[in-house]
C-alpha atoms as one frame of an Amber mdcrd trajectory, in Angstrom:
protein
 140.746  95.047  91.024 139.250  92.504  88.354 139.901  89.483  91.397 137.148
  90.785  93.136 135.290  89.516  90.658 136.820  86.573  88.556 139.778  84.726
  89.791 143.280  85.419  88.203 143.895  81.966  86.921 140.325  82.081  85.437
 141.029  84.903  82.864 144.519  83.220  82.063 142.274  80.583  80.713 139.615
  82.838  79.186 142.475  83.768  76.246 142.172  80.607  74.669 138.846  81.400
  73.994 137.013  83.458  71.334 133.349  84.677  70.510 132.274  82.426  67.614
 130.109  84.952  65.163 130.265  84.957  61.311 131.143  88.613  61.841 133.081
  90.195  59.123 134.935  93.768  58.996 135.193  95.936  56.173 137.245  98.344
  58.095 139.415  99.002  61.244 142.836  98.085  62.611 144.693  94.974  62.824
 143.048  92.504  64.704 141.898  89.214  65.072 138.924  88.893  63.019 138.548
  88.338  59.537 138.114  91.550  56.955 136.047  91.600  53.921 139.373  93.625
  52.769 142.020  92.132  50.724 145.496  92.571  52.412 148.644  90.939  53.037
 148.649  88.743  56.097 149.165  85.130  56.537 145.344  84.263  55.662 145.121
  82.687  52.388 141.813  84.092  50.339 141.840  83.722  46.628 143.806  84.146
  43.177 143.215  86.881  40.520 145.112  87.256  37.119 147.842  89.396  37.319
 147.602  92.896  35.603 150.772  95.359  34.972 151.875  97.533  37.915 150.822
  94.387  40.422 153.491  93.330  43.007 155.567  90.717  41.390 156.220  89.120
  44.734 152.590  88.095  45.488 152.439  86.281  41.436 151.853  82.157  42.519
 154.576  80.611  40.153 153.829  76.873  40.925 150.558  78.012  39.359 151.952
  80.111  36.411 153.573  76.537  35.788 150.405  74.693  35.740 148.217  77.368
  33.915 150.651  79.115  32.224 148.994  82.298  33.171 150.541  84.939  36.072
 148.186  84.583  38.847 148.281  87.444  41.913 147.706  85.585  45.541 145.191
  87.588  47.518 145.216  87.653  50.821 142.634  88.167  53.977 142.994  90.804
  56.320 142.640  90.387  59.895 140.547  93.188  61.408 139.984  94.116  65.152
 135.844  94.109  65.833 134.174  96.349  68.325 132.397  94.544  70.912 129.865
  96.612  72.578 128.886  94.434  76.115 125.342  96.271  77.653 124.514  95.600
  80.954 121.356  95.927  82.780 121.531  97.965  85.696 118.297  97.650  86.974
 116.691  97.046  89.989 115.421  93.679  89.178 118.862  92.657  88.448 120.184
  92.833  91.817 118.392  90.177  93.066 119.264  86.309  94.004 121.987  84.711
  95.592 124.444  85.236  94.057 123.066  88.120  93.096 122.609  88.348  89.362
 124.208  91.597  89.109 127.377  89.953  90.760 127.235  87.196  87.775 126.822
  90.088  85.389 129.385  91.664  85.749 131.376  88.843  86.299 130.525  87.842
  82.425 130.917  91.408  81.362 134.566  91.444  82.430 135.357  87.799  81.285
 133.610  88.253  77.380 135.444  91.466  77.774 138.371  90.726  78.694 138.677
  87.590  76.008 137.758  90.420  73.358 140.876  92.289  74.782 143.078  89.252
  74.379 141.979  88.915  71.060 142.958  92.358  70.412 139.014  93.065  69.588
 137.766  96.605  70.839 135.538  96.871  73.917 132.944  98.925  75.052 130.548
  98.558  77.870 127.485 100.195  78.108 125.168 100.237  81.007 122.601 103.037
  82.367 122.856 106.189  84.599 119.847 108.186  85.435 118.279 108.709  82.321
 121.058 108.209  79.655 123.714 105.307  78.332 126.695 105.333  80.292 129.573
 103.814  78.358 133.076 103.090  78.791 134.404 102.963  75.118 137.593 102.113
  73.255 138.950  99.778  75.482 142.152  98.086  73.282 144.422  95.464  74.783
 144.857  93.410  78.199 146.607  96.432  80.054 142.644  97.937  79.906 141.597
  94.952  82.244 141.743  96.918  85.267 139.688  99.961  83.485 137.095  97.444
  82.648 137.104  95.880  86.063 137.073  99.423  87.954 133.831 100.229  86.204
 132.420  97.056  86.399 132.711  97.329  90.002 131.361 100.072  90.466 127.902
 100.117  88.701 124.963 100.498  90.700 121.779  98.272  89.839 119.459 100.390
  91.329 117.402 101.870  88.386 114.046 101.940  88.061 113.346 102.569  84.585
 113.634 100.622  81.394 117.626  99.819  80.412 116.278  99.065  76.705 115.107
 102.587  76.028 118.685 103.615  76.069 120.202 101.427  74.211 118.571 103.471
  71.121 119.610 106.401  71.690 122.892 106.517  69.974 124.524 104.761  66.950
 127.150 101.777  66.713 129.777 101.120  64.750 129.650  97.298  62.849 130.214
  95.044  65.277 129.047  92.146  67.839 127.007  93.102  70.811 126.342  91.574
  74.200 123.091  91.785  76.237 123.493  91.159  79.506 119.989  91.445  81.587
 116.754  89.303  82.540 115.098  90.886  79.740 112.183  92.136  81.843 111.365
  94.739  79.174 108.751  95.568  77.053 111.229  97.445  74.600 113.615  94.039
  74.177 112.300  93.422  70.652 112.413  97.273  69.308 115.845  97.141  70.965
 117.270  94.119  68.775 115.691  94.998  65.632 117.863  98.316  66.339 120.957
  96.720  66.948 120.525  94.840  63.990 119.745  97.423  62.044 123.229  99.224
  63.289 125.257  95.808  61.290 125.314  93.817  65.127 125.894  90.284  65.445
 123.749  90.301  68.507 124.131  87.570  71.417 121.656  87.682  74.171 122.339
  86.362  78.141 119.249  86.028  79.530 120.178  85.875  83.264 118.124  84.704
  85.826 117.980  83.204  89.381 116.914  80.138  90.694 113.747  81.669  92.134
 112.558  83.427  88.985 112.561  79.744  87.189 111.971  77.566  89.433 110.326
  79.246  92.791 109.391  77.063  95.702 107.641  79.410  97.914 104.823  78.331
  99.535 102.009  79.584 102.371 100.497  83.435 102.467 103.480  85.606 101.287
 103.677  89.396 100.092 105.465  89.895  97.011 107.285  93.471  96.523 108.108
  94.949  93.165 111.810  95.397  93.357 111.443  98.909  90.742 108.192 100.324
  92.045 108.247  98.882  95.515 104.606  98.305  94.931 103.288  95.206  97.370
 101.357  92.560  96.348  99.700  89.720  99.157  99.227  85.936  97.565  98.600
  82.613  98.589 101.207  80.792  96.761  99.310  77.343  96.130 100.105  74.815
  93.348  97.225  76.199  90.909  99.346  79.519  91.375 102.718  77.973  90.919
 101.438  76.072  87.800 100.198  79.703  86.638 103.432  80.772  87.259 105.375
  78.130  85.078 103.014  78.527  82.216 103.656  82.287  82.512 107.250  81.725
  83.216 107.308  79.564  79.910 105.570  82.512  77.534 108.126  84.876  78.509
 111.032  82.286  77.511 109.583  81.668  74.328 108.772  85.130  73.004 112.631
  85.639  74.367 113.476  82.970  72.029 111.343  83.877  69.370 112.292  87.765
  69.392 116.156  86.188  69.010 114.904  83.826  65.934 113.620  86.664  64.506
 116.545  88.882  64.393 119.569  86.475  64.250 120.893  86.534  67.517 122.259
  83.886  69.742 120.447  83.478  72.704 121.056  81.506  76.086 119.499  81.255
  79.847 121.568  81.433  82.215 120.813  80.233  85.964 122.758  82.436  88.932
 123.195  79.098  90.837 125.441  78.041  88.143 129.331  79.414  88.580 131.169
  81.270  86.115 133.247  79.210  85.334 130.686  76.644  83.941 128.658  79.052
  82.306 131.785  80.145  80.583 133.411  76.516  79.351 130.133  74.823  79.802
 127.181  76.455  78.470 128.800  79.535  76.506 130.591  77.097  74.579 128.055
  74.560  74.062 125.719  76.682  72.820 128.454  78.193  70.278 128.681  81.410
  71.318 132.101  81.043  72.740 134.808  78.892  70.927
């Protein structure tokens, strides 16, 4: 299922890769994250003074012979973090060519399917008629084809506002993925949620060629792909410029809203593949590693 979106040989080399947050866990399972929690894996963290009734294997003799004091090793756990992916459905997003809902889901399943690799915890949120659909819990690579069934079959034909949603419900600690082209008016009340709910929040603003850079020309009737209103302009270079400096505004609040709140934000073009937007720019940027 998951090759009708993303080649097979791509997601062999997507497990090499991880998201790169600060993001620590004070609870779960083993994983591959670092935990606040001191445990025994192979993750050196610290030294304390030993006190009766601790394990006599963990005491660091080498530096009982320096200090002459028993010192306990302490170790950092490796926790698995949930990674909650959301992905606009709307209207707006099926749009382009490729369409941008094709490249969304496309970098829904790949960031979800590194998570799985890195035995993280997936869960992918997008919206039905009125509500959050989710498909949570996702653990391990044998999920892939769970993830890429429901990828494949979301419809991006909603009309209203994906971000209203997203507050509706609570979220465990963890990192979360936007996935949309953030043509909302409830964006901003929608990260300063998240963050509230402990997210390390990275935001893929995805666009297509046409929305950033559009080179129509001549008398033209523009139609509003949610309310299928119609609007008729003469698309002349004092409207284009409009257009940029408008174009401009909503890139910078986008990137001002994500200052604000901590998250890592990046534009992403549809005429650029997946595979550079995933070793290129995801990686560049930091968010991938």
């Amino acid at each position: 299922m998951e090759q009708k979106l993303i080649d097979s040989g791509l997601l062999k080399k997507l497990e090499s890769l991880k998201l790169n947050t600060a993001i620590t866990l004070n609870q779960g399972y083993g994983g591959g994250r670092k935990s606040k929690s001191k445990g025994s894996s192979v993750e050196f963290s610290d030294f304390r003074e030993y006190v009766p009734g601790d394990d006599f294997r963990k005491i660091d003799w080498n530096a009982y012979g320096r200090f002459q004091k028993l010192f306990i090793k302490l170790f950092m756990e490796e926790r698995e973090a949930n990674i909650n992916i959301f992905i606009d459905a709307s209207k707006s997003m099926d749009f382009g060519s490729p369409k941008k809902s094709t490249l969304a889901k496309q970098l829904a399943l790949a960031l979800g399917y590194l998570s799985l690799a890195n035995m993280d915890r997936v869960n992918i949120y997008s919206h039905g008629i009125n509500k959050l659909e989710a498909l949570e819990q996702l653990n391990g690579k044998n999920n892939i084809h769970r993830l890429a069934s429901y990828l494949d079959n979301i419809a991006f034909d909603k009309s209203e506002d994906f971000f209203q949603h997203i507050k509706t419900r609570a979220y465990k600690r963890g990192i979360s993925i936007i996935i949309s082209d953030l043509f909302s008016d409830n964006f901003q009340e929608t990260v300063k949620y998240l963050a509230f709910m402990n997210q390390s929040i990275v935001v893929l603003n995805l666009l297509s060629v046409e929305e950033i850079s559009p080179v129509y020309s001549g008398d033209i009737r523009l139609i509003d792909s949610e309310t299928e209103e119609g609007k008729d302009i003469s698309m002349t270079q004092s409207v284009l410029n409009s257009y940029e400096r408008t174009f401009k505004s909503f890139i910078n609040r986008n990137r001002e809203i994500c200052r604000k709140f901590s998250c890592q934000y990046t534009l992403i073009s549809n005429e650029i593949s997946i595979d550079s937007i995933i070793f290129d720019n995801l990686t560049n940027v930091g968010i991938l590693r």
